[in-house]
C-alpha positions as CSV (number, residue, x, y, z in Angstrom):
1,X,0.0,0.0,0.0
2,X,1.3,3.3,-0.6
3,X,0.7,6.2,1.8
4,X,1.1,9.7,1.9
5,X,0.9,12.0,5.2
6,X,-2.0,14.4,4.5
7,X,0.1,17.4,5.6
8,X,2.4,17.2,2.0
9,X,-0.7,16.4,-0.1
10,X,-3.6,18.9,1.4
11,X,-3.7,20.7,-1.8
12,X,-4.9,17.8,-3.8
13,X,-8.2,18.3,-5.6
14,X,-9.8,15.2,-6.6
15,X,-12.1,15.9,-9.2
16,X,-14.9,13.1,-10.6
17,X,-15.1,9.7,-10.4
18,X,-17.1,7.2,-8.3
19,X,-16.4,8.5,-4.5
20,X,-17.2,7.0,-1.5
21,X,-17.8,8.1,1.9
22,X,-16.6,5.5,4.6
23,X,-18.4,4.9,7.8
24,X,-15.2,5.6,9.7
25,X,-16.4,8.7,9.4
26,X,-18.9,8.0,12.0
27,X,-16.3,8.6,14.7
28,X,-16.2,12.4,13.6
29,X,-19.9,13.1,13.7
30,X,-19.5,12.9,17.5
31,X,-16.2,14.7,17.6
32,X,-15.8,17.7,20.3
33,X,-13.4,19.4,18.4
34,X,-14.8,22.2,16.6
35,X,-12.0,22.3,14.2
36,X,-12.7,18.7,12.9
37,X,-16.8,19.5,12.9
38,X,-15.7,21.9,10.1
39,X,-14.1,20.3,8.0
40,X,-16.3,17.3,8.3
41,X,-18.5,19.7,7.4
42,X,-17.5,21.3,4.5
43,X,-16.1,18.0,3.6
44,X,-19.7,16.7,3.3
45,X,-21.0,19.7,1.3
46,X,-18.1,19.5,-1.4
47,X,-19.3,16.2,-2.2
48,X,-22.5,17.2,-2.1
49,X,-22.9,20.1,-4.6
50,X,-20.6,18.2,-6.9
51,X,-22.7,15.4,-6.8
52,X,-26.1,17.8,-7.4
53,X,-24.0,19.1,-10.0
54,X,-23.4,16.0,-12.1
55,X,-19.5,16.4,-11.5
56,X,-18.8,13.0,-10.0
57,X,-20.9,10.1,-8.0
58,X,-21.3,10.2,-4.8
59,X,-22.0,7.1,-2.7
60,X,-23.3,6.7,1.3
61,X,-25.0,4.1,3.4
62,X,-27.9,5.1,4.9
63,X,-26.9,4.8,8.6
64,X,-24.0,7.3,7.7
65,X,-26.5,9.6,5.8
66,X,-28.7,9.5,8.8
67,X,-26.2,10.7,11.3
68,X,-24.7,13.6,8.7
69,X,-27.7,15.0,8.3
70,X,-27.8,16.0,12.1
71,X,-24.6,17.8,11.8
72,X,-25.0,21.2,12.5
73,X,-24.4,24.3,10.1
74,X,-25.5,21.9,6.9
75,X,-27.7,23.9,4.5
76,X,-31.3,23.0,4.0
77,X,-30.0,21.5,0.0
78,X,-27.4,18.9,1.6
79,X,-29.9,17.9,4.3
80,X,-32.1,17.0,1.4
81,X,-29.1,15.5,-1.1
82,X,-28.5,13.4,2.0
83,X,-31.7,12.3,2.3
84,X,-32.0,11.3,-1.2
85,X,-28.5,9.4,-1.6
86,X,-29.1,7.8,1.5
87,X,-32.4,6.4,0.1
88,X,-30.9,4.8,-3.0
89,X,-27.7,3.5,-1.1
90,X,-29.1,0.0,-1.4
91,X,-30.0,0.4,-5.0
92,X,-26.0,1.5,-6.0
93,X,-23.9,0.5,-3.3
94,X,-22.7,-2.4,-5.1
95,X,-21.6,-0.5,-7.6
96,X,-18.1,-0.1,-6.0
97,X,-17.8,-4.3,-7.6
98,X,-18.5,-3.7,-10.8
99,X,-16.1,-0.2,-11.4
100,X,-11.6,-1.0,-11.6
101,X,-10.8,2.3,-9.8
102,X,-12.9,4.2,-7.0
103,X,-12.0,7.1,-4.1
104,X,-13.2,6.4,-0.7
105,X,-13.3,9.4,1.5
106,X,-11.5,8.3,5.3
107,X,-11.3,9.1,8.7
108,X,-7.7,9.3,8.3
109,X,-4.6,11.8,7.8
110,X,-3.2,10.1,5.4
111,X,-3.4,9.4,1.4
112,X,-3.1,5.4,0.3
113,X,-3.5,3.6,-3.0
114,X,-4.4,-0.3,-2.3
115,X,-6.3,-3.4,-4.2
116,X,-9.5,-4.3,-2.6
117,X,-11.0,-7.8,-2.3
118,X,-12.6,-7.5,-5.7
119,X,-9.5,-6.7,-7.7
120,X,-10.5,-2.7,-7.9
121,X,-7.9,0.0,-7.2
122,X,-9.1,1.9,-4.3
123,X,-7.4,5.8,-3.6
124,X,-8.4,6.3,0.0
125,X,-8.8,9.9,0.5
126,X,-8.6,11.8,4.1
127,X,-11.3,13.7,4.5
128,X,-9.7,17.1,5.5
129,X,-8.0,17.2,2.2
130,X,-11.6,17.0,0.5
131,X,-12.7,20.1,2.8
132,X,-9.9,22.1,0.9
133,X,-11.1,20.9,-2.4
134,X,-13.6,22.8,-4.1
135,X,-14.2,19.7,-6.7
136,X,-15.4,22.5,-9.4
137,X,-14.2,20.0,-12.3
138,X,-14.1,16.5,-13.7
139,X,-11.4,14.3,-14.1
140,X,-9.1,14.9,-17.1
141,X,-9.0,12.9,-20.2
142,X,-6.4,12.7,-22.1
143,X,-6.8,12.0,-25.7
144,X,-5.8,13.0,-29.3
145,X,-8.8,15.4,-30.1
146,X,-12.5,16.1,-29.1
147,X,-13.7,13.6,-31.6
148,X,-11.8,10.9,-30.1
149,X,-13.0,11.6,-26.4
150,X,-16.4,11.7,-28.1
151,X,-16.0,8.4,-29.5
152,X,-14.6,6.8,-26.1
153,X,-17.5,8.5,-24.3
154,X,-20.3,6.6,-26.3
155,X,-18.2,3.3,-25.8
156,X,-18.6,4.1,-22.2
157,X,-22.2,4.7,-22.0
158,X,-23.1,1.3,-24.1
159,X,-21.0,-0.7,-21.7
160,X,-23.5,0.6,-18.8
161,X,-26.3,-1.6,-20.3
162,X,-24.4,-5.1,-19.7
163,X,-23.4,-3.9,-16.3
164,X,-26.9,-3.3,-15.8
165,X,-26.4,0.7,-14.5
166,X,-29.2,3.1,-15.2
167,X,-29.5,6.7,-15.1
168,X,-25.9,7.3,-14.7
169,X,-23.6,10.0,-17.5
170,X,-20.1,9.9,-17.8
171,X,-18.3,13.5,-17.5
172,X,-14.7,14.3,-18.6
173,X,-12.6,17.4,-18.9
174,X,-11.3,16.8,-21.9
175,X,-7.2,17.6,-22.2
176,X,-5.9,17.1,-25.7
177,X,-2.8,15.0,-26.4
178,X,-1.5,14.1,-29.3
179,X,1.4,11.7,-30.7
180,X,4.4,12.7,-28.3
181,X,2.8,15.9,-27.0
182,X,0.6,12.7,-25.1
183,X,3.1,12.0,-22.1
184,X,4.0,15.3,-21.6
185,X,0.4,16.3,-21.0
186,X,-0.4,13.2,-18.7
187,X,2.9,14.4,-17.0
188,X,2.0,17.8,-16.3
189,X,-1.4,16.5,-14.8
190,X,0.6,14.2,-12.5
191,X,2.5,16.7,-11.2
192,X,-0.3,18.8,-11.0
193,X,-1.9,15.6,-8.5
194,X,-5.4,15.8,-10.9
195,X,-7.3,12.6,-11.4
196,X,-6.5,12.0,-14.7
197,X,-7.3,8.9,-17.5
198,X,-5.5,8.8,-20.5
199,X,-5.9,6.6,-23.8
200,X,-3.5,5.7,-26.5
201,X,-3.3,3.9,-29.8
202,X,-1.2,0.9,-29.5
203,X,0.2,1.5,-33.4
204,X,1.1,-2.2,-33.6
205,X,1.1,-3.4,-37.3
206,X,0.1,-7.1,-36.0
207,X,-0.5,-8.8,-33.0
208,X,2.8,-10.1,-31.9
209,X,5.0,-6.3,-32.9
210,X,5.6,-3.8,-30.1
211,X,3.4,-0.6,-29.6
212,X,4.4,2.8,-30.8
213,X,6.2,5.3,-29.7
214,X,3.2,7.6,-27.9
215,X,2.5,4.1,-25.5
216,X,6.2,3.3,-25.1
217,X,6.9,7.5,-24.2
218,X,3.9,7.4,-22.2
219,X,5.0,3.8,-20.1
220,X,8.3,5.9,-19.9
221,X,6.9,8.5,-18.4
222,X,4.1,7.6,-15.9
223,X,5.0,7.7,-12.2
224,X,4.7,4.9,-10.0
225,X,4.3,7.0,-7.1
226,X,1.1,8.8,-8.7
227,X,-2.2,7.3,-7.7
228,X,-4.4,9.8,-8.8
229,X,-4.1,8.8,-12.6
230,X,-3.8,5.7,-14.8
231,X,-3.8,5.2,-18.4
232,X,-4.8,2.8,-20.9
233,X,-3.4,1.4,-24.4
234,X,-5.9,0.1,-26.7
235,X,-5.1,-3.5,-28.0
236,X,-6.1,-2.4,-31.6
237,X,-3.9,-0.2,-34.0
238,X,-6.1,3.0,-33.6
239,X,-8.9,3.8,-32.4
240,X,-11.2,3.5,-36.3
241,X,-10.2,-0.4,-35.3
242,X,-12.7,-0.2,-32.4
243,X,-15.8,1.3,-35.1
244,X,-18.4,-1.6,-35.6
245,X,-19.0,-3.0,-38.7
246,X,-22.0,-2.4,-39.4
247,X,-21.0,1.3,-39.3
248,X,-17.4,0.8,-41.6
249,X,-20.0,-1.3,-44.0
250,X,-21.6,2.5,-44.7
251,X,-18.5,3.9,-45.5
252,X,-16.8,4.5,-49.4
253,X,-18.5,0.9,-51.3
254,X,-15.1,0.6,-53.6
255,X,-12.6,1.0,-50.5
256,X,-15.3,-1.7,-48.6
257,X,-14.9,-4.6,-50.9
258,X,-10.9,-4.5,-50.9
259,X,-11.2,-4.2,-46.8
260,X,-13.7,-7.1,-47.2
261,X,-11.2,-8.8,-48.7
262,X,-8.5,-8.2,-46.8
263,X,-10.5,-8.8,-42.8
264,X,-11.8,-11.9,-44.6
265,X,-8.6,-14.0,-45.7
266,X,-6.7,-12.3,-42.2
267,X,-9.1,-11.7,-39.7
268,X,-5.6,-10.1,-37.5
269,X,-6.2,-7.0,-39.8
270,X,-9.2,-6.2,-38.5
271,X,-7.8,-5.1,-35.4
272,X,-4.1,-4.1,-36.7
273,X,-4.6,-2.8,-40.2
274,X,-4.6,1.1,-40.7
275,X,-8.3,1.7,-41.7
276,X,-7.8,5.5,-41.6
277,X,-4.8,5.7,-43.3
278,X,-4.8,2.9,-45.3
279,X,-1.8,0.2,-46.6
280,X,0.6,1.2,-49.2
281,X,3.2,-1.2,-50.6
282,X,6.2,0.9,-49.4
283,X,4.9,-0.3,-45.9
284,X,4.5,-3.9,-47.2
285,X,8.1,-4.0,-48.3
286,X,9.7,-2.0,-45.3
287,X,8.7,-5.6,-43.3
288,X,6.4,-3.6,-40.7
289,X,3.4,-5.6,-41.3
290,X,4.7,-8.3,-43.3
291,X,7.3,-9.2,-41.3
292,X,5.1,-11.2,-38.9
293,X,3.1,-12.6,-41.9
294,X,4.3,-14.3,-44.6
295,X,1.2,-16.0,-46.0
296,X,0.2,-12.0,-46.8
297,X,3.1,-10.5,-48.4
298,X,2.5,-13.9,-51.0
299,X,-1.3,-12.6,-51.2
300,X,-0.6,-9.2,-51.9
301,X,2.2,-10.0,-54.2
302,X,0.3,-13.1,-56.6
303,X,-3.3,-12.1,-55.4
304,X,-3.1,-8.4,-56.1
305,X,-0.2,-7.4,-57.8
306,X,-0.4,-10.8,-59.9
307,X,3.4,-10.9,-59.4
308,X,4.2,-7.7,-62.0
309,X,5.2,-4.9,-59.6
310,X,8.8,-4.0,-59.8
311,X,9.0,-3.1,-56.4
312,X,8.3,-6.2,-55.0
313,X,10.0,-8.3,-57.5
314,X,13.1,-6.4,-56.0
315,X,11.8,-6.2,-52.6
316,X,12.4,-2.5,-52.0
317,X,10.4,0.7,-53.0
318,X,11.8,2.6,-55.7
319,X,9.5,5.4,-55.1
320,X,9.8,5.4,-51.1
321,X,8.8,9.0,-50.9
322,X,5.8,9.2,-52.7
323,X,4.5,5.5,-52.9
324,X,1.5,5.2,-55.1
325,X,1.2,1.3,-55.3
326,X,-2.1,1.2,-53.0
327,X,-3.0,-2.1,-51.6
328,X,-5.5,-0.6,-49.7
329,X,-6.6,2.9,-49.8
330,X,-8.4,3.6,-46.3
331,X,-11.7,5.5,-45.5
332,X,-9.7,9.0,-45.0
333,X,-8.8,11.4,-42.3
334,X,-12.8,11.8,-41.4
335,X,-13.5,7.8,-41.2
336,X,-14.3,8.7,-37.1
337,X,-16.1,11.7,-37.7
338,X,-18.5,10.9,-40.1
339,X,-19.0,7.5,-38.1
340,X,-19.4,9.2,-35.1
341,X,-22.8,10.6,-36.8
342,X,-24.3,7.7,-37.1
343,X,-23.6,6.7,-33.9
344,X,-25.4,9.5,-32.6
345,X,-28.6,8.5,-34.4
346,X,-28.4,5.6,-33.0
347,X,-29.5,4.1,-29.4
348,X,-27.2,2.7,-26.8
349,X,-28.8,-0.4,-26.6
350,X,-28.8,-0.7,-31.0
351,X,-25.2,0.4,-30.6
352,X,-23.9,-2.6,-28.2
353,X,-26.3,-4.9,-30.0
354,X,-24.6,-4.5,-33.3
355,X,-21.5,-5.3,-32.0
356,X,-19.2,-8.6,-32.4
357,X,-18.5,-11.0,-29.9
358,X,-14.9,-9.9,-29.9
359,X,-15.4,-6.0,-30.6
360,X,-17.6,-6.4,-27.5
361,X,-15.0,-7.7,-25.6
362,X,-12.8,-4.8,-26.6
363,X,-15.5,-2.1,-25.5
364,X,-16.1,-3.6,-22.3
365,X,-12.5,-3.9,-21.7
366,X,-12.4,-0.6,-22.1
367,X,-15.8,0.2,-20.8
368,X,-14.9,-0.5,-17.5
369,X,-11.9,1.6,-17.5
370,X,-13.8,5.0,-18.8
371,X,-16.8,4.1,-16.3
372,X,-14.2,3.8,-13.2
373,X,-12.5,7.3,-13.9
374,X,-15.6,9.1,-15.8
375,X,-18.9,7.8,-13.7
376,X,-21.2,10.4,-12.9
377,X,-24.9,11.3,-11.9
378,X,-27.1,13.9,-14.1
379,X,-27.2,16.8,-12.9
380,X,-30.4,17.8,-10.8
381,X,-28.9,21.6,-11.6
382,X,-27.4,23.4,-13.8
């Protein structure tokens, strides 16, 4: 367990994700000294107005809510926000199994990071340190652009309905990344001791090749001694690899059938091939792909090419800098975007039905991990 003295950290601002108040709180209710009464206090309305206000999730057991809510000096609001989570602790409380990563708010002066029974990473938080915090913002995500946090967002929200959850959002302060800007932006927020969830590509041309540079900078770079943030490499090449099929299916008809192609005689590309980008022969002969396959360097070569191409009867490119032998074009800079539309047209319940068994897999994965660091309730204001 790793453990921090409350006295170095008290500036620490945990901001959104599923929080938990512990009953060893109880012991403070009770407490003579005014000084803890009022932190307890403004402890408890912290968590309060940031749970009204959508900004994280707030969980507490009845018998705890019951004894809070006599606390003097609370406002008539967190008596009633009390009241109501205390009400529906039975309904969520075993939410805490189903989540990786959750903050439990302690009777305690000091910050600790451990594994609970259940496998989940729990960040105990003292709660003095949460009476500093105004909790005004959500965690950070850190991601490549808006679209992509969109996209990870709506993966999120589908993988509620097989963890049975209702009537939960997910909320993110979105912190944009970006090849090897990535690490140094997931740096700065460690330093800065935010909560913070990042995602990568893995940019691996096949299974069994090793990730790209933003994952290995990023693995380089995260601290072992941070607990307040965690990041997460997708096991596809991007993140268009993670798009359903029934949604690549409406994209460009003449760039479909060679993809069709392609997924159908090597199912691996379907997670490793570059759909946005496409597959130029240049990157057939510099080994990347092919390296790990030989079966499809012979397709591409008798199958395609029908053997004629000078480049790969000499194995090397003679035009390397401006390749235009295209074994497969890809669905353009936009592919996301444009299938980001139709996703918004379309249900989360249609959405996780039209899923494979193994892209399923992959979003719930994945899921789980945005859900832990992003879970949050509506907002009852605004």
């Amino acid at each position: 367990m790793a453990t921090f003295k409350i006295g170095h950290l008290d500036f620490l601002c945990p901001k959104t994700m599923l929080i938990k108040i512990d009953n060893s709180l109880l012991e403070c209710v009770g407490a003579n000294d005014p000084l803890i009464l009022d932190r307890l206090r403004l402890c408890i309305t912290h968590l309060l107005n940031a749970h009204r206000e959508g900004r994280h999730f707030l969980l507490i057991d009845r018998d705890l809510s019951r004894s809070l809510k006599a606390m003097p000096g609370l406002s008539i609001d967190s008596i009633s926000m009390l009241k109501r989570l205390g009400q529906s602790s039975t309904q969520y409380m075993n939410i805490t199994s189903m989540v990786n990563t959750y903050c439990l708010v302690v009777n305690s002066d000091f910050f600790s990071a451990s594994v609970d029974g259940l496998g989940s990473k729990v960040i105990r938080v003292p709660f003095a340190a949460m009476a500093n915090s105004c909790l005004s913002r959500e965690t950070k995500f850190v991601a490549e652009n808006l679209v992509d946090i969109e996209f990870y967002t709506k993966i999120a929200l589908a993988s509620f309905l097989p963890l049975g959850i209702r009537g939960l959002n997910i909320k993110f302060e979105p912190d944009m990344g970006g090849g090897s800007f990535t690490s140094v932006v997931y740096e700065k927020n460690q330093i800065q001791n935010r909560f913070c969830f990042c995602v990568v590509d893995s940019d691996k041309y096949c299974p069994a090749s090793c990730s790209g540079d933003t994952s290995q900078r990023l693995s380089r770079t995260n601290s072992t001694d941070s607990f307040l943030s965690d990041f997460c490499v997708i096991d596809t090449r991007t993140i268009e690899n993670l798009i359903p099929d029934n949604l690549i299916k409406l994209l460009s008809p003449d760039r479909l059938s060679v993809y069709a192609g392609l997924i159908d005689r090597f199912p691996f590309l379907r997670w490793h091939l570059h759909l946005r980008e496409g597959l130029r022969l240049k990157d057939v002969i510099k080994g990347r792909i092919i390296t790990q396959c030989d079966e499809l360097k012979e397709f591409i070569l008798n199958d395609l090419f029908h053997g004629s191409n000078p480049c790969l009867n000499s194995d090397s490119c003679l035009e390397p800098s401006d390749c235009e032998c295209i074994v497969f074009r890809g669905f353009g800079p936009a592919m996301l975007k444009e299938c980001l539309k139709e996703m918004e047209r379309t249900s989360n319940h249609k959405l996780f039905e039209m899923l494979s068994d193994s892209l399923r897999e992959k979003w719930l994965r994945l899921g789980l991990s945005l859900i832990s660091w992003g879970i949050a309730p509506k907002p009852t204001v605004t």
